[in-house]
PDB file of the backbone (N, CA, C, O) and the ligand in Angstrom, with CONECT records:
HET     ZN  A 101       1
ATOM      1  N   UNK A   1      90.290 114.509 106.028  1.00  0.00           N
ATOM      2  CA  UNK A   1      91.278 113.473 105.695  1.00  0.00           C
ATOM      3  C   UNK A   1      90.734 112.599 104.568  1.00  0.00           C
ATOM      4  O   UNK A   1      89.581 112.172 104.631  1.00  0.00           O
ATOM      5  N   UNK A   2      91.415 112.365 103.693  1.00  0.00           N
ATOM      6  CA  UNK A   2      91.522 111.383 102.593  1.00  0.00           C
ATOM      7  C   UNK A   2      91.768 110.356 102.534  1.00  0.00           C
ATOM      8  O   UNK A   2      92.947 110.087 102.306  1.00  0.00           O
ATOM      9  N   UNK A   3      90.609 109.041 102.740  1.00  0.00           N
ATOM     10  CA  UNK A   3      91.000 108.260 102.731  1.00  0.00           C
ATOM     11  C   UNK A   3      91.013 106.986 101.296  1.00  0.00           C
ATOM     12  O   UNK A   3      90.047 107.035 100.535  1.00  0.00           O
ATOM     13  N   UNK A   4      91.921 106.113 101.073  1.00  0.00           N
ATOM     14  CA  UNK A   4      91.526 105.168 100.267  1.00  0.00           C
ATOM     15  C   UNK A   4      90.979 103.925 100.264  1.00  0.00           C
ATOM     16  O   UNK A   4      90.661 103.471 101.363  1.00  0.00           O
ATOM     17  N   UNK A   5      90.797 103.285  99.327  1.00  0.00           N
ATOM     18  CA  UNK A   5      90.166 101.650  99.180  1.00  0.00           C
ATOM     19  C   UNK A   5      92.028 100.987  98.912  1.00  0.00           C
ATOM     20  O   UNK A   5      93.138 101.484  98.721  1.00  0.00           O
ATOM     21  N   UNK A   6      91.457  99.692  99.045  1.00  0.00           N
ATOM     22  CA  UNK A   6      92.654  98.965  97.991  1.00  0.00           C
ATOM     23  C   UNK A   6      91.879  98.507  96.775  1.00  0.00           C
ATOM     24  O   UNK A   6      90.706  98.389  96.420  1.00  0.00           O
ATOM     25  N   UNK A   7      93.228  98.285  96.261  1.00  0.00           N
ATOM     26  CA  UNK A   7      92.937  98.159  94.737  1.00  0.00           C
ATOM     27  C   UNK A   7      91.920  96.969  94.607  1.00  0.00           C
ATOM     28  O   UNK A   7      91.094  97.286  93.750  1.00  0.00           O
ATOM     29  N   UNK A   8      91.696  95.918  95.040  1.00  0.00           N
ATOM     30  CA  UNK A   8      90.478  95.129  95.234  1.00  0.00           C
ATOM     31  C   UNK A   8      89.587  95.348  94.861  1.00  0.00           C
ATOM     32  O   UNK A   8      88.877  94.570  94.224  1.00  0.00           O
ATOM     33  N   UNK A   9      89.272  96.804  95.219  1.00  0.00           N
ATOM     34  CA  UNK A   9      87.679  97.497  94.725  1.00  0.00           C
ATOM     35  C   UNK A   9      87.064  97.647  93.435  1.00  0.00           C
ATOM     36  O   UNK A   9      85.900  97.753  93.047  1.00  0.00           O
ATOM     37  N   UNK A  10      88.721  97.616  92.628  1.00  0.00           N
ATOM     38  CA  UNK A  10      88.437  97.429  91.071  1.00  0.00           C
ATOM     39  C   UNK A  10      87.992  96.320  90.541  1.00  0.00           C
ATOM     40  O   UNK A  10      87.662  96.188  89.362  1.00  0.00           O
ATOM     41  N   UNK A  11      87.957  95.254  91.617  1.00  0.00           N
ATOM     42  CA  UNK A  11      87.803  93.675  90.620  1.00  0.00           C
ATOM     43  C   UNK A  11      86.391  93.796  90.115  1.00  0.00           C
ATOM     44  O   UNK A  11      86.072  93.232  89.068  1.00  0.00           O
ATOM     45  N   UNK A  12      85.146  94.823  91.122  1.00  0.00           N
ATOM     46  CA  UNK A  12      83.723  94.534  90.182  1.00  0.00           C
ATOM     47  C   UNK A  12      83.922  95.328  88.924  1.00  0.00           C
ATOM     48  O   UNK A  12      83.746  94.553  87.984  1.00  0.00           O
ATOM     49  N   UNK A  13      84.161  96.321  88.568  1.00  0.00           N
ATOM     50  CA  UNK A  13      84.676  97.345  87.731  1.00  0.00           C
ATOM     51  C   UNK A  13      85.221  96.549  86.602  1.00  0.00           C
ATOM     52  O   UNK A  13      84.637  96.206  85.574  1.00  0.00           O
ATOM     53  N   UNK A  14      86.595  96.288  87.020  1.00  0.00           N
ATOM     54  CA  UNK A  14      87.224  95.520  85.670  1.00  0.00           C
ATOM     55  C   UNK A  14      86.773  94.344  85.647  1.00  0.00           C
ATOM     56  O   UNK A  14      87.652  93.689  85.087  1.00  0.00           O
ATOM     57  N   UNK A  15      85.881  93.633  85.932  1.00  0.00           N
ATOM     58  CA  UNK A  15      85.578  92.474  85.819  1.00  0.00           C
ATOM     59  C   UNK A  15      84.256  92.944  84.834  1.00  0.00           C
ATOM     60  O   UNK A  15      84.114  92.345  83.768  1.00  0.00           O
ATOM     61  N   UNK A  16      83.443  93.857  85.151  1.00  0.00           N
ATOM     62  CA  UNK A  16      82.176  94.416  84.022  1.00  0.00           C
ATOM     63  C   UNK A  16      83.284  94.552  82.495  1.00  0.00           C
ATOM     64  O   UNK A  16      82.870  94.026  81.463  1.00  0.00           O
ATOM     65  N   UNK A  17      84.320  95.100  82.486  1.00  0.00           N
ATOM     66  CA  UNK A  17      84.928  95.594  81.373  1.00  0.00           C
ATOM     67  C   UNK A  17      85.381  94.377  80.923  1.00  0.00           C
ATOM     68  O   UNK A  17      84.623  93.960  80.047  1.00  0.00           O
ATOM     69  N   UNK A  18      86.489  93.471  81.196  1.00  0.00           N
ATOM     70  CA  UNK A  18      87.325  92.736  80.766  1.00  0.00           C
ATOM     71  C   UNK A  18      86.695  90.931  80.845  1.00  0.00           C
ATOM     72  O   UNK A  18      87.082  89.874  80.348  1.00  0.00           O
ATOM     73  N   UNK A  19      85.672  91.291  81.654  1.00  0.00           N
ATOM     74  CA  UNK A  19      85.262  90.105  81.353  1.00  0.00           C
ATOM     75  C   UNK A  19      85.613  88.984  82.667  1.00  0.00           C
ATOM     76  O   UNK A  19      84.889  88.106  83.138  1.00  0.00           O
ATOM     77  N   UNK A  20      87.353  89.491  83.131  1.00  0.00           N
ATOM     78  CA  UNK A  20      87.797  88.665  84.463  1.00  0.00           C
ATOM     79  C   UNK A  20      88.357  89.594  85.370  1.00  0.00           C
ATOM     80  O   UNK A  20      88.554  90.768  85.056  1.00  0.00           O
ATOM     81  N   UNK A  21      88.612  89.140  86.439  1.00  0.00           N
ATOM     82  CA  UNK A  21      88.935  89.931  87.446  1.00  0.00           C
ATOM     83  C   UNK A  21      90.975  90.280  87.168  1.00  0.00           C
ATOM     84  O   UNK A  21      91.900  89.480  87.031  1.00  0.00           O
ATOM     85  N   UNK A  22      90.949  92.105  87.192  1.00  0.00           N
ATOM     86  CA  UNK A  22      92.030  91.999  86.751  1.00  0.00           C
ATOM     87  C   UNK A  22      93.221  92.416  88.098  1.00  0.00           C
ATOM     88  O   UNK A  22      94.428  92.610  87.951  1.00  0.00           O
ATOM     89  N   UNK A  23      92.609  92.458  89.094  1.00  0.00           N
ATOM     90  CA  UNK A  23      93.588  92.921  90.136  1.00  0.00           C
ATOM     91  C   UNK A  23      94.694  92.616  90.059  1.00  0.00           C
ATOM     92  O   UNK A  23      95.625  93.395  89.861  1.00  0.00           O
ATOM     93  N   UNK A  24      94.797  90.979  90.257  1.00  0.00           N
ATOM     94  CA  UNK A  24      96.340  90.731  90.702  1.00  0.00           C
ATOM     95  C   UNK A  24      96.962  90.494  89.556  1.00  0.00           C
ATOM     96  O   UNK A  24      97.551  89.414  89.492  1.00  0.00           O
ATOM     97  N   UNK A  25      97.018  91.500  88.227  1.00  0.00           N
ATOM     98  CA  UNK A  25      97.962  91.798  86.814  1.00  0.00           C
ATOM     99  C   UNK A  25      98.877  92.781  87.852  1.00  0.00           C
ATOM    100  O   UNK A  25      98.542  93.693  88.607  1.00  0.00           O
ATOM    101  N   UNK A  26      99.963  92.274  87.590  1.00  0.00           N
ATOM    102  CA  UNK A  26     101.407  92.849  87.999  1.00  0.00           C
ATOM    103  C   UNK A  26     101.839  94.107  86.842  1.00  0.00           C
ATOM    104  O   UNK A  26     102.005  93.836  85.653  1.00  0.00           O
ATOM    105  N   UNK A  27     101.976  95.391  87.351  1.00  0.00           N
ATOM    106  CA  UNK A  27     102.420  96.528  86.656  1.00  0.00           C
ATOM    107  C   UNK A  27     103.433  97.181  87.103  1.00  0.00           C
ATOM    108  O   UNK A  27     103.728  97.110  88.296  1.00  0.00           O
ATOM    109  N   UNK A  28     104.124  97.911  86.252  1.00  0.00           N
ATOM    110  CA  UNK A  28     105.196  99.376  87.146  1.00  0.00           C
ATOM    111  C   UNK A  28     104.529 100.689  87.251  1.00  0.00           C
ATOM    112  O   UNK A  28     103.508 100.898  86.595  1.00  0.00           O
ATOM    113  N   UNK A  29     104.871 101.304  87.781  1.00  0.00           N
ATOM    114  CA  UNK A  29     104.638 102.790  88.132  1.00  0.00           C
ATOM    115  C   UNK A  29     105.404 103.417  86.991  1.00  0.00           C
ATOM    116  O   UNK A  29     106.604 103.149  87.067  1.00  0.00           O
ATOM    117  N   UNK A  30     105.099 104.121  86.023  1.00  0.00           N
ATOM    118  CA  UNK A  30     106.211 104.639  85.105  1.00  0.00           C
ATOM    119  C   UNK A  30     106.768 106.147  85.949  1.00  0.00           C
ATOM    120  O   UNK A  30     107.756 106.811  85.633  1.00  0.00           O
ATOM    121  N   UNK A  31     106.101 106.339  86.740  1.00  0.00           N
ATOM    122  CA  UNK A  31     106.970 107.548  87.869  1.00  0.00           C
ATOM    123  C   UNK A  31     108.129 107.382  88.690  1.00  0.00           C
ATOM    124  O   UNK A  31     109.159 108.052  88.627  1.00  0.00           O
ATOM    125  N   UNK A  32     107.811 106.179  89.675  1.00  0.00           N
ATOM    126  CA  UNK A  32     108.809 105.974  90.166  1.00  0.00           C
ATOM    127  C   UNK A  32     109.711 104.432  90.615  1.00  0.00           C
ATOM    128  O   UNK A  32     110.703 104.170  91.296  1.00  0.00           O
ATOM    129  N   UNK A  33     108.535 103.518  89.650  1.00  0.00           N
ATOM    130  CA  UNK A  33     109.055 102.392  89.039  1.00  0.00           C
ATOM    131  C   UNK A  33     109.243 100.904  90.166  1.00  0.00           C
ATOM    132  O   UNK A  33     110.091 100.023  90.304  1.00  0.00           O
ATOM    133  N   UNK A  34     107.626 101.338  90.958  1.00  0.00           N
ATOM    134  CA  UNK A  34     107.777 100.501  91.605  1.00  0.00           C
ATOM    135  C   UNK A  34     106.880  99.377  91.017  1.00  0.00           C
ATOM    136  O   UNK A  34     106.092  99.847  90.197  1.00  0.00           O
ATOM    137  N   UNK A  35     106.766  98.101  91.177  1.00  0.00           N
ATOM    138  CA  UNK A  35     105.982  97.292  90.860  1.00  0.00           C
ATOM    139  C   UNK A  35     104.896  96.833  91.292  1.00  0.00           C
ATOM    140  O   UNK A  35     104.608  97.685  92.132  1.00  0.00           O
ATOM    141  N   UNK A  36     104.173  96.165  91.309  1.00  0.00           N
ATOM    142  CA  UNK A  36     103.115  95.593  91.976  1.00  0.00           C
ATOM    143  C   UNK A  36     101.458  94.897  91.307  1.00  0.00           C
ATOM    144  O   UNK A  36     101.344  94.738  90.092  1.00  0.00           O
ATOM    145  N   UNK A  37     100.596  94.636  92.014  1.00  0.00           N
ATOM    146  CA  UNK A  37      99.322  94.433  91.318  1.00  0.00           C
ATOM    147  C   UNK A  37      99.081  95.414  91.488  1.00  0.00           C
ATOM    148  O   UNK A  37      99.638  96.220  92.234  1.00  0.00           O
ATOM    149  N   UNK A  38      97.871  95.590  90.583  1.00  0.00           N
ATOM    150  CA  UNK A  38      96.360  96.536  90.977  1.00  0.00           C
ATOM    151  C   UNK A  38      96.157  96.379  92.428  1.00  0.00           C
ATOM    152  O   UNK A  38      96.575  97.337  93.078  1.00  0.00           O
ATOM    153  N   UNK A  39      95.675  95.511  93.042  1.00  0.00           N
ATOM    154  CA  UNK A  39      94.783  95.074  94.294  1.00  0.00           C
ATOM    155  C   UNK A  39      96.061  95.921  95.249  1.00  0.00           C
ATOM    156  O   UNK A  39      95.440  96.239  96.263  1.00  0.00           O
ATOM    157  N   UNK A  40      97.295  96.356  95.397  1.00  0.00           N
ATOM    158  CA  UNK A  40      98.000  96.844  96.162  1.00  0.00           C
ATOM    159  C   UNK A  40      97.675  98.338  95.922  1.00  0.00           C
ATOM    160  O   UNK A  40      97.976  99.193  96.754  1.00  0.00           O
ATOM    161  N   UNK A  41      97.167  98.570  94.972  1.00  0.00           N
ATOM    162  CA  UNK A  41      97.214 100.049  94.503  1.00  0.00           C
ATOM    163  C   UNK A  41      96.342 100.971  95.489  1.00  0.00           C
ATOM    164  O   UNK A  41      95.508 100.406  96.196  1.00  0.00           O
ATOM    165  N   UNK A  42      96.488 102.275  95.564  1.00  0.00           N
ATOM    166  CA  UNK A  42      95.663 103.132  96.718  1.00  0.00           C
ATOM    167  C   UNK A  42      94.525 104.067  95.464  1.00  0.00           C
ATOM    168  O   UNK A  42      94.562 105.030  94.697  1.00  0.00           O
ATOM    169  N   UNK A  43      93.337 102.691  96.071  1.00  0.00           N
ATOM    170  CA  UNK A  43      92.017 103.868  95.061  1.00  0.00           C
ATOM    171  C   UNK A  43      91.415 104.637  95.706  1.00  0.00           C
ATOM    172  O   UNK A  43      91.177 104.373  96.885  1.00  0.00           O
ATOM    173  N   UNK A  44      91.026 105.720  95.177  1.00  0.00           N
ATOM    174  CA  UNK A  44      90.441 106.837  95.525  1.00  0.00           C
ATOM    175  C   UNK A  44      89.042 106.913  94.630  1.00  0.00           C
ATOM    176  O   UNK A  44      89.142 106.725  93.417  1.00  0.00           O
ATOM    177  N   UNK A  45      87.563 107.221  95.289  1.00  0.00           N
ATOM    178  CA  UNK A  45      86.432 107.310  94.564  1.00  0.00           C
ATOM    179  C   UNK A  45      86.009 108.539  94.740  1.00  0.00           C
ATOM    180  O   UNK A  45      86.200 109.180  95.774  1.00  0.00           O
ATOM    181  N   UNK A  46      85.313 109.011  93.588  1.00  0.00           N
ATOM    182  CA  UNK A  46      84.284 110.199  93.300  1.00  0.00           C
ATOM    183  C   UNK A  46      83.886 110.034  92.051  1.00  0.00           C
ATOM    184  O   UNK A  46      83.153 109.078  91.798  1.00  0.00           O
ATOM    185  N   UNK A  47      84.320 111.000  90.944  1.00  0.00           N
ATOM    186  CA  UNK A  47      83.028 110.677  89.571  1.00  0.00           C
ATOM    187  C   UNK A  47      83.655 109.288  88.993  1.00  0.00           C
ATOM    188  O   UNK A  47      83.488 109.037  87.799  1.00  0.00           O
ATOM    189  N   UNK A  48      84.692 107.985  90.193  1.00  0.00           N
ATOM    190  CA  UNK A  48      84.940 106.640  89.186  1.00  0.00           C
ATOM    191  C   UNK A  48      85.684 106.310  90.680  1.00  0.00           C
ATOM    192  O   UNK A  48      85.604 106.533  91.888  1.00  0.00           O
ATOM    193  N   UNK A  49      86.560 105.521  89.516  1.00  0.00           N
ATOM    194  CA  UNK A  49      88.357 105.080  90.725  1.00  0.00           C
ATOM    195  C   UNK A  49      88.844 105.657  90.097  1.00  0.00           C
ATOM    196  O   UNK A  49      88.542 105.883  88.926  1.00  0.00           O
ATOM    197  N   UNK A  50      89.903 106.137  90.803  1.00  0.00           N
ATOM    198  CA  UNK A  50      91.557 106.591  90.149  1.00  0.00           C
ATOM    199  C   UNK A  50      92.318 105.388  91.364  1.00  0.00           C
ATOM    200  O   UNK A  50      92.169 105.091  92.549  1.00  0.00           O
ATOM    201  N   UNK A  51      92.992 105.065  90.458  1.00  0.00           N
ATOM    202  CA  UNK A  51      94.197 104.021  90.751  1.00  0.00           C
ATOM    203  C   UNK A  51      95.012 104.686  91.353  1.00  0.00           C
ATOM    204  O   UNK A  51      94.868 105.748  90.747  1.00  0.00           O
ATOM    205  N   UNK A  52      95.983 104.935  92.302  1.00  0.00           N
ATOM    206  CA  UNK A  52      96.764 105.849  92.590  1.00  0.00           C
ATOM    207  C   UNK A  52      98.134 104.435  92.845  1.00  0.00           C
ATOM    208  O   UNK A  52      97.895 103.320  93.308  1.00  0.00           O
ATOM    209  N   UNK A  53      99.690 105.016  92.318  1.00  0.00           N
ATOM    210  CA  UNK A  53     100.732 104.502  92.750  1.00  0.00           C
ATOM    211  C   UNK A  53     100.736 104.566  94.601  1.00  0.00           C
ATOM    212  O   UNK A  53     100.488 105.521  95.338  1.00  0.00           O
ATOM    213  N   UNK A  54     101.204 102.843  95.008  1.00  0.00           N
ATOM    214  CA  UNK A  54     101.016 103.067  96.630  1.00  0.00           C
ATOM    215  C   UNK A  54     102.500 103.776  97.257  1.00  0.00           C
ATOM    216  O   UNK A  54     102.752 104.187  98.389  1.00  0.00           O
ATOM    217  N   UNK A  55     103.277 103.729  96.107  1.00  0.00           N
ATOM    218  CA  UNK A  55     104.763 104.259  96.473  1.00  0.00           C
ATOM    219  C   UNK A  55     104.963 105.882  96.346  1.00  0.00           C
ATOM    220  O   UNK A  55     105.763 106.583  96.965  1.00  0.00           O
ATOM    221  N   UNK A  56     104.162 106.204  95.525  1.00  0.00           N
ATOM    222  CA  UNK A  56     104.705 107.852  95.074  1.00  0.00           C
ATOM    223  C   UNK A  56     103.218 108.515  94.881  1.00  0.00           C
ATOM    224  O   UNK A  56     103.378 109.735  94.837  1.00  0.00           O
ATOM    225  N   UNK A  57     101.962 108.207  94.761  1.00  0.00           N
ATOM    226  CA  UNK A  57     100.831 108.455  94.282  1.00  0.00           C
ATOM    227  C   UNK A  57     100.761 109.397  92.743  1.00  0.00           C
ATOM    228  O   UNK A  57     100.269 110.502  92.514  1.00  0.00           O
ATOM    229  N   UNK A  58     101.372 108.566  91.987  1.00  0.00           N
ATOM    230  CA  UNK A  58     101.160 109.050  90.716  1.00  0.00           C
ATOM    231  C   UNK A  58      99.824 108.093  90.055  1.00  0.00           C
ATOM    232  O   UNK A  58      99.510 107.109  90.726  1.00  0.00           O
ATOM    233  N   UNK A  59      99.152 108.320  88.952  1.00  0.00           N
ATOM    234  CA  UNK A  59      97.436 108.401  89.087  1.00  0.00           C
ATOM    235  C   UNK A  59      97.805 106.857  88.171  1.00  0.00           C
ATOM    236  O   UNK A  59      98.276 107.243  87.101  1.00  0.00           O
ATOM    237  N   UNK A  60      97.780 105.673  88.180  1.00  0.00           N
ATOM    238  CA  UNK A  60      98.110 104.296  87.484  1.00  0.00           C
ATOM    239  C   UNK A  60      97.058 104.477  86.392  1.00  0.00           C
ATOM    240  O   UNK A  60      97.336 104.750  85.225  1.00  0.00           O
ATOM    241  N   UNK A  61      95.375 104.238  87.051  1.00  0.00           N
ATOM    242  CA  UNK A  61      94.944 103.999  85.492  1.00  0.00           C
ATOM    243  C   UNK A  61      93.431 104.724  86.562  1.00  0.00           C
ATOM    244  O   UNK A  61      93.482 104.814  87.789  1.00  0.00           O
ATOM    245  N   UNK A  62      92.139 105.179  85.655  1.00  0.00           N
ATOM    246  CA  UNK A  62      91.435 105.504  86.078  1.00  0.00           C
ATOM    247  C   UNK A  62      90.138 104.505  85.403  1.00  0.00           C
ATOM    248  O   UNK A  62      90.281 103.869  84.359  1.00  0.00           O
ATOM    249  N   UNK A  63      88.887 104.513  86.212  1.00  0.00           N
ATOM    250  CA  UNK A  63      87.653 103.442  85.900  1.00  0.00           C
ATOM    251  C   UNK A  63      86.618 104.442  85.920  1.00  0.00           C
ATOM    252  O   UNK A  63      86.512 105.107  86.950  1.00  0.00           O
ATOM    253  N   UNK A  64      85.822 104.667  84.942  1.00  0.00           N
ATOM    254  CA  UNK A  64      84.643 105.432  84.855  1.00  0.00           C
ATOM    255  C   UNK A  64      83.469 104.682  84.990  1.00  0.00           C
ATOM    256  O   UNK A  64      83.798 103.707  84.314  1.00  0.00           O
ATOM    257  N   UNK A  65      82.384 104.448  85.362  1.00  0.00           N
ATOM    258  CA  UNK A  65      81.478 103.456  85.032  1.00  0.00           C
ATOM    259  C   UNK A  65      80.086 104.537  84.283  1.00  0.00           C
ATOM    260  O   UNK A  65      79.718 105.545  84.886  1.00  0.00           O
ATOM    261  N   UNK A  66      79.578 104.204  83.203  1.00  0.00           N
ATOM    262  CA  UNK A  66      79.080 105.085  82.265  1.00  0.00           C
ATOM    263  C   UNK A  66      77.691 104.420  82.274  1.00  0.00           C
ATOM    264  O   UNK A  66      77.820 103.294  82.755  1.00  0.00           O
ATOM    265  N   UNK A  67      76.331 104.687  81.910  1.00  0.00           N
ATOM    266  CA  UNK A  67      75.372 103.922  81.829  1.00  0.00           C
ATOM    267  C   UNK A  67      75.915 102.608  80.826  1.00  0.00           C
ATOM    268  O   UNK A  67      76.560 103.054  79.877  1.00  0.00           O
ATOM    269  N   UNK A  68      75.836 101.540  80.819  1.00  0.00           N
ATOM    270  CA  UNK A  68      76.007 100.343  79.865  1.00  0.00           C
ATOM    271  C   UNK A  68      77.527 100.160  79.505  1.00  0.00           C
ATOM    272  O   UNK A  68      77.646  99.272  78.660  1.00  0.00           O
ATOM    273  N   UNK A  69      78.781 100.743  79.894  1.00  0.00           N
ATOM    274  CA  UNK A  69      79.690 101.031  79.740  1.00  0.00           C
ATOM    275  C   UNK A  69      80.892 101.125  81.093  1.00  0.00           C
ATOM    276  O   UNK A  69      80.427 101.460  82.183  1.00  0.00           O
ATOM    277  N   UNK A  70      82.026 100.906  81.029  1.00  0.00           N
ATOM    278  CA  UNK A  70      83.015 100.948  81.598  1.00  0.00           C
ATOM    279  C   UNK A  70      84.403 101.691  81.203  1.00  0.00           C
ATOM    280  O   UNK A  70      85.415 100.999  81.081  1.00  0.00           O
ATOM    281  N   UNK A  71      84.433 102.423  81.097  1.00  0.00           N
ATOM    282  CA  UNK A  71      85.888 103.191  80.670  1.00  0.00           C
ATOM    283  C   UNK A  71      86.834 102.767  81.449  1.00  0.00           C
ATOM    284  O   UNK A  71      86.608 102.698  82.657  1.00  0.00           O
ATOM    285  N   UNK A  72      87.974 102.428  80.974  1.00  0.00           N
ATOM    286  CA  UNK A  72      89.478 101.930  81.602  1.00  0.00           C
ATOM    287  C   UNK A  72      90.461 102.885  81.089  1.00  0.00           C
ATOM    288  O   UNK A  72      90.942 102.176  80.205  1.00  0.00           O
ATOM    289  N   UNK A  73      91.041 103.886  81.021  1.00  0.00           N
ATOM    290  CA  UNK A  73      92.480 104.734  81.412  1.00  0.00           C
ATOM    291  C   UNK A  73      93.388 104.259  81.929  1.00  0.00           C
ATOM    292  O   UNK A  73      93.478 103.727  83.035  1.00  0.00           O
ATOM    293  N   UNK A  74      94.334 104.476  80.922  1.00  0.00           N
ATOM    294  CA  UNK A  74      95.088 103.738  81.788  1.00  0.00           C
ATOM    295  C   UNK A  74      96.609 105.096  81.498  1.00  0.00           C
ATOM    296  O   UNK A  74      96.885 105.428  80.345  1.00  0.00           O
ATOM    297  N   UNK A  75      97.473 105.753  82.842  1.00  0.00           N
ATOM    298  CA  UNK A  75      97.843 106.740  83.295  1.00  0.00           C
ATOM    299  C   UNK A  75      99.420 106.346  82.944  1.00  0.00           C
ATOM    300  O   UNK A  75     100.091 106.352  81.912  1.00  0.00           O
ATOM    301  N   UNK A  76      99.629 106.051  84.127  1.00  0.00           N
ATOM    302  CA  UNK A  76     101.047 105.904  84.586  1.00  0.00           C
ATOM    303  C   UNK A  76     101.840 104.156  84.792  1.00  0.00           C
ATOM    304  O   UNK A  76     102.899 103.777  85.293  1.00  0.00           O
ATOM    305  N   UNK A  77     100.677 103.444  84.113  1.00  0.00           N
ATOM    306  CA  UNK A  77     100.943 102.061  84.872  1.00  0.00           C
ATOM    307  C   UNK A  77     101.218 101.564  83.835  1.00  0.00           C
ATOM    308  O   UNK A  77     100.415 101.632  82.904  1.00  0.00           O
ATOM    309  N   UNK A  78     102.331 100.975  83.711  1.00  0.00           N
ATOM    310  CA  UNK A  78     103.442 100.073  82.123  1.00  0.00           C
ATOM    311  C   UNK A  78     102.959  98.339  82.617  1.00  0.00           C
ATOM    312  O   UNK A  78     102.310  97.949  83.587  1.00  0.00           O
ATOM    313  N   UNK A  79     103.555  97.643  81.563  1.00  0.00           N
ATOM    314  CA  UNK A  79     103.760  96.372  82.318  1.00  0.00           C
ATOM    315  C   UNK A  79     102.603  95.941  82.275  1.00  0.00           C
ATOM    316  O   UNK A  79     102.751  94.743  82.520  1.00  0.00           O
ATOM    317  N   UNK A  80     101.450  96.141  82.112  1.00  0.00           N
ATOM    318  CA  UNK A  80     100.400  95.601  82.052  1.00  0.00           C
ATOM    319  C   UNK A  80      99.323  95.911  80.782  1.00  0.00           C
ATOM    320  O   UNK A  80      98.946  97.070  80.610  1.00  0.00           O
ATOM    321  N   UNK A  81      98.844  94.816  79.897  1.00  0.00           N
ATOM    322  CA  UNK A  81      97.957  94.680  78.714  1.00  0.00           C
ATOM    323  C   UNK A  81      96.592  94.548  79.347  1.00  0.00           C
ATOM    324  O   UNK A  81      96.157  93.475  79.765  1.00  0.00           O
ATOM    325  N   UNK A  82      95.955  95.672  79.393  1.00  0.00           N
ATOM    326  CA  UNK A  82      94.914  95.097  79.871  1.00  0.00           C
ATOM    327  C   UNK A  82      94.139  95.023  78.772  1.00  0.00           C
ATOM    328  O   UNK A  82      93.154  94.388  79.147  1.00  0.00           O
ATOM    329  N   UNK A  83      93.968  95.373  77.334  1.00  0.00           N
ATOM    330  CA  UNK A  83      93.590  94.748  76.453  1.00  0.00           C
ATOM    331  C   UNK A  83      92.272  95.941  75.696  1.00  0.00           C
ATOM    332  O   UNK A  83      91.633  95.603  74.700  1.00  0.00           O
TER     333      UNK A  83
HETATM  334 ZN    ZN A 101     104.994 105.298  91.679  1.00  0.00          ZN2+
END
């Protein structure tokens, strides 16, 4: 069984990248157009996060963490600048 985090888990992650904690940025699902924060989102870990939509699980944005580095992807998730 597969389980997830909530989106929460991203705040150390995007907080290395962006500088602030970006959870509660409000986005859509461009799949099936639901809304929400990050911190609602269903993450899934192995070689990062993948963000997953909590309505349809289409993949929102993915987090790599690289030696000295942070990669942000960003998938399926509109509505939000993360910059
Ligand atoms: Zn969705």
């Amino acid at each position: 069984m597969v389980t997830h985090l909530d989106g929460n888990v991203l705040a150390g992650p995007l907080s290395e990248r962006y500088g602030t904690d970006r959870t509660a940025e409000v986005g859509s699902c461009a799949e099936c157009g639901q809304s929400g924060s990050l911190a609602q989102s269903h993450v899934y870990t192995g070689a990062g996060f993948v963000a997953r939509c909590a309505n349809c699980g289409a993949v929102l944005l993915t987090v790599v963490e690289r030696p000295g580095e942070t990669v942000v992807r960003v998938h399926a998730l509109t509505g939000v600048d993360l910059g």
